[in-house]
N, C-alpha and C positions, 0 to 999 in steps of 0.2 A: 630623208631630204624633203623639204617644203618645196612645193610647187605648185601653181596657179592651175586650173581647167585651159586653159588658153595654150598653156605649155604642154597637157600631157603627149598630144601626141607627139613631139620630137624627143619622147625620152622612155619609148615603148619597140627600142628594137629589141630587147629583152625583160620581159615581163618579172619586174621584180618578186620576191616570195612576199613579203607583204604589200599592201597596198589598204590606208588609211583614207576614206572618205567623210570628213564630219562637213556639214554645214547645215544650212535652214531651207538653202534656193533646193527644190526635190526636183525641178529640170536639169540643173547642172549636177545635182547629184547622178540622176538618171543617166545622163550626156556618159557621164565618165566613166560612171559601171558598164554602160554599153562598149565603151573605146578599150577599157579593160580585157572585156570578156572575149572581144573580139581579137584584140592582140594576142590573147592567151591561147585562141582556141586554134589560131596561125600558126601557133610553138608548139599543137601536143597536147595543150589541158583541155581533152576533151568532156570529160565529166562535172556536172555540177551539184555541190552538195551546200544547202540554204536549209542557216541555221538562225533565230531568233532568242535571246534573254530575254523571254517571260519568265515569270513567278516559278514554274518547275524546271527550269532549264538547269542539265546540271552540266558544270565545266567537264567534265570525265568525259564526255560525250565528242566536243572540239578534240582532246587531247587521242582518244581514240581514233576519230577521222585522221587525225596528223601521222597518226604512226601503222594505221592500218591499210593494207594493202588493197586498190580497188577492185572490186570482182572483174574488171572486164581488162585488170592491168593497165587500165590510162592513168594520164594524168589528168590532175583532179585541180577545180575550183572549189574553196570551201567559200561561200559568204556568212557573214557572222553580222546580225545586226543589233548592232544595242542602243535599244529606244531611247535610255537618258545618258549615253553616252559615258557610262560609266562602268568598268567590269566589276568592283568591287574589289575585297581582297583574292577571294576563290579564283578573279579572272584575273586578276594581276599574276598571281602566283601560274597559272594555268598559262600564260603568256611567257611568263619566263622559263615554263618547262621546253614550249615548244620553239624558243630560241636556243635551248642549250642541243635542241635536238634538228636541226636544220634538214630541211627534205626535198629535194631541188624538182620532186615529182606533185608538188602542190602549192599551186598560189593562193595564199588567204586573203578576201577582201572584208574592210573591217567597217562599215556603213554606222554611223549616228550623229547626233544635232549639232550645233555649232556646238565645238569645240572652243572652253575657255582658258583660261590660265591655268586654273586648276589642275583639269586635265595636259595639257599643253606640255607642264612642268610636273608632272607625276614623271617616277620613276619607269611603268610599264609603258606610258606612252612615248617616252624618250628610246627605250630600245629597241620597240616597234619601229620606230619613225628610223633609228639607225640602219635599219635591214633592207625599208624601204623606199618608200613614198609617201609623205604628207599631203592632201589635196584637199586646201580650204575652201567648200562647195559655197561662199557668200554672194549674195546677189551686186551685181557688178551697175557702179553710181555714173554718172556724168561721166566724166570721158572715157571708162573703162568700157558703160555700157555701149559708149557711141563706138566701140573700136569691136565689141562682140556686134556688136548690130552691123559692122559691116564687113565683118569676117562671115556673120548669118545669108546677108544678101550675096556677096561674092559665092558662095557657096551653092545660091539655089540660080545663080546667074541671071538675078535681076538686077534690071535699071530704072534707079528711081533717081527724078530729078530732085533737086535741093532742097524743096517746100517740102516734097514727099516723105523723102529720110526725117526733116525735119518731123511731120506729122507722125511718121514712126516711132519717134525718141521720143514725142511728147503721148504718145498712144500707149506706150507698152513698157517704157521705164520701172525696173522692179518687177515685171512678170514675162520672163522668160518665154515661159509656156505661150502665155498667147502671143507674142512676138512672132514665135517660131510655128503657132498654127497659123497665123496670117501670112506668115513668107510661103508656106507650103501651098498656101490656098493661091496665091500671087501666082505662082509658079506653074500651076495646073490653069489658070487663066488668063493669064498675061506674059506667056512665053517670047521669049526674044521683045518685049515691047518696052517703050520706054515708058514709064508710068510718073503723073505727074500727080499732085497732090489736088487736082480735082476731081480726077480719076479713081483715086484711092477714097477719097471721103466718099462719091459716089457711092463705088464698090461695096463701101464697109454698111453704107443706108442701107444696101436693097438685102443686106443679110441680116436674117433676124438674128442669128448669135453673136452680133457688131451691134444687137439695136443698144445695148448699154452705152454705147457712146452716142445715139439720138440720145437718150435719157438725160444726160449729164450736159449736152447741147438746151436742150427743154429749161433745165434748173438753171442756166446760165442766165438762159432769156428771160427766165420768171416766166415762162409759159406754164403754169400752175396747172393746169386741166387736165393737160398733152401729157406732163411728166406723173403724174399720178396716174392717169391712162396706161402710162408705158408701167410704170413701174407695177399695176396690177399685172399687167399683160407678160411681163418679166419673172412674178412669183407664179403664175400660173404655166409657163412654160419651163418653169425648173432650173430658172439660172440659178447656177450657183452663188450661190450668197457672198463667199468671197470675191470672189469677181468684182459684182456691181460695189460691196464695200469697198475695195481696191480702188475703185475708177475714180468715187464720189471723193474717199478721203484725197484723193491726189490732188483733182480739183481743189477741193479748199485748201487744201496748202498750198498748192499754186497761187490761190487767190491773195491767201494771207503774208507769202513772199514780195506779191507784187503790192500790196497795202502800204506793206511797213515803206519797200523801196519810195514808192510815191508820197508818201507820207514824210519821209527824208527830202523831198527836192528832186526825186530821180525821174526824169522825161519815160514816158510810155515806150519813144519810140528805141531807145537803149535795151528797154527789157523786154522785148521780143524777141532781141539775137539773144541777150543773157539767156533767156528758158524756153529758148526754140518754138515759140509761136510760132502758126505760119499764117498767112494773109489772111483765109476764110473764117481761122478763130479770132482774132484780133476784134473785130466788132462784141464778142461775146463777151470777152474779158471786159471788155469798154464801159461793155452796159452795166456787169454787177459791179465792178469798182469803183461806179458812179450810185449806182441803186444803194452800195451794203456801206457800213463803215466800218473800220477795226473791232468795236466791241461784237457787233454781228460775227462777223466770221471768227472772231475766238469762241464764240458762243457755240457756235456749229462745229468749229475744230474740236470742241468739249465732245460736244453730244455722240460724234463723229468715234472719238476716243475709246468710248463707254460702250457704243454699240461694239466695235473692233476686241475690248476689252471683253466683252461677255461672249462674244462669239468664237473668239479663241482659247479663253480658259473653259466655257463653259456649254458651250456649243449650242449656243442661245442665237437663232436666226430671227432678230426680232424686225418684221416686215413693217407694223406699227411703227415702232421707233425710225425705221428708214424714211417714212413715208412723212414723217415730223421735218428728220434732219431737212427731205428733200424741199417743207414746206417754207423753212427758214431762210430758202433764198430771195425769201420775201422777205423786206426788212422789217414789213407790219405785221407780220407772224412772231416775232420776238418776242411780245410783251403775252402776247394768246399763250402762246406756249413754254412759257418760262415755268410754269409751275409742273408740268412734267417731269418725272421723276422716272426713271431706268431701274430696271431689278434686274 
């Protein structure tokens, strides 16, 4: 049975024998194996056996956990991860053994990537899915995210007024993770308080693992000096390179959303409630949508791409290339740097 992260915990009074986790989001992956493990370990399944398909993994192994008895007589968690989300025939087959053979003294959880069609409509993933639970771990858009982000805050019993939430949703959209280190941080410093969105943009300056967003404040303003400043000062303290990617490509699609809108006839002051501006950015956007024109920012949405592209397939953190992207939000860096080329 298909079910959302949002739902699992009202459908864990008994911990199904399997349990399917595919998606890409690895917070919401994380979130659910935790909620899993801990319902399980409520019922009994106190042992844990974590199993991965690498290159020598052989199925006989799962199928032995499934039928063999634990030394200490509990019950048992197997997790089984399979990197490309695929068992093959050996695990197909391997899956159908251990449904014919049902064992009410072990929960299997079955972790890998988003889950496609493919897989979706395979034979072993339909049976699997029949026993258990489906839980499609996707990173959650506009209004799913704004209804987790306040299921997040509810949670850590913060009160953030309207500009705030809003700076939240336009802050952390698409990364869960830092969502949820910044509510935690909220919560250890701003207990019982109402927090308002000058408060928070404050907070977030005087922390240097927030300084990514001075960074991407800098490139707005074409403060050239500041943002290549920060952004040395950001490779040298070891931010992670997904991140500041994250932050930068958002921005310019932000940009290139409100371009085209404005570019249509559509008033500034509409598209601020449309993509939850709040007051203190609004001058920033003002500036580059006045400064850049649409071929600029497709220009950077490219380079943007290509960076993201190499760094995901091929784990290319190219600081060079960022330090380009970041210089493009100059619009007379265009023509300087068009002849740059990405490997």
């Amino acid at each position: 049975m298909r079910i959302y992260p949002d739902q699992l915990k009202n459908n864990l009074a008994k911990v199904p024998q399997v349990c399917l986790l595919f998606g890409d989001d690895l917070w919401l992956v994380e979130d659910c194996k935790k909620q899993l493990i801990s319902a399980a370990k409520k019922q009994g399944f106190d042992e844990r056996v974590q199993l991965t398909q690498d290159p020598h993994f052989n199925w006989h192994d799962l199928i032995q956990e499934w039928q063999s008895m634990s030394l200490f007589a509990s019950r048992r968690i197997i997790e089984l991860h399979l990197p490309n989300g695929k068992p093959g025939t050996d695990g197909a087959n391997a899956f159908q053994t251990l449904l014919q053979q049902p064992n009410p003294d072990i929960v299997l959880i079955i972790q890998g990537p988003k889950a496609g069609l493919e897989q979706t409509n395979s034979k072993w993933f339909k049976s699997l899915d029949s026993q258990g639970l489906y839980i499609p771990c996707t990173t959650p858009e506009g209004k799913q995210f704004e209804r987790w982000l306040d299921n997040r805050i509810q949670l850590y019993k913060l009160t953030l007024h309207h500009d705030a939430k809003a700076m939240m949703f336009n802050l952390f959209e698409g990364n869960l993770l830092a969502a949820e280190q910044a509510m935690q941080i909220l919560q250890l410093v701003n207990p019982d308080k109402n927090i308002s969105a000058e408060q928070l943009s404050d907070y977030f300056e005087d922390q240097s693992r927030f300084s990514v967003f001075q960074l991407t404040d800098a490139i707005l303003s074409n403060h050239q000096k500041q943002a290549q400043h920060m952004l040395a000062q950001l490779q040298g303290e070891g931010t992670a390179m997904p991140i500041l990617m994250w932050a930068i490509f958002k921005e310019i699609t932000l940009l290139l959303n409100l371009k085209l809108a404005q570019n249509q006839g559509e008033p500034l002051t509409k598209l601020w409630g449309q993509y939850r501006i709040w007051d203190k950015r609004k001058p920033l956007y003002q500036a580059a949508l006045t400064r850049l024109e649409l071929h600029h920012i497709e220009h950077m949405l490219s380079l943007a791409s290509t960076l993201e592209l190499n760094l995901k397939q091929h784990g290319i953190e190219d600081w060079v290339g960022m330090s380009h992207l970041c210089i493009l939000f100059d619009p007379r860096a265009h023509n300087r740097l068009a002849h740059i080329e990405l490997g």
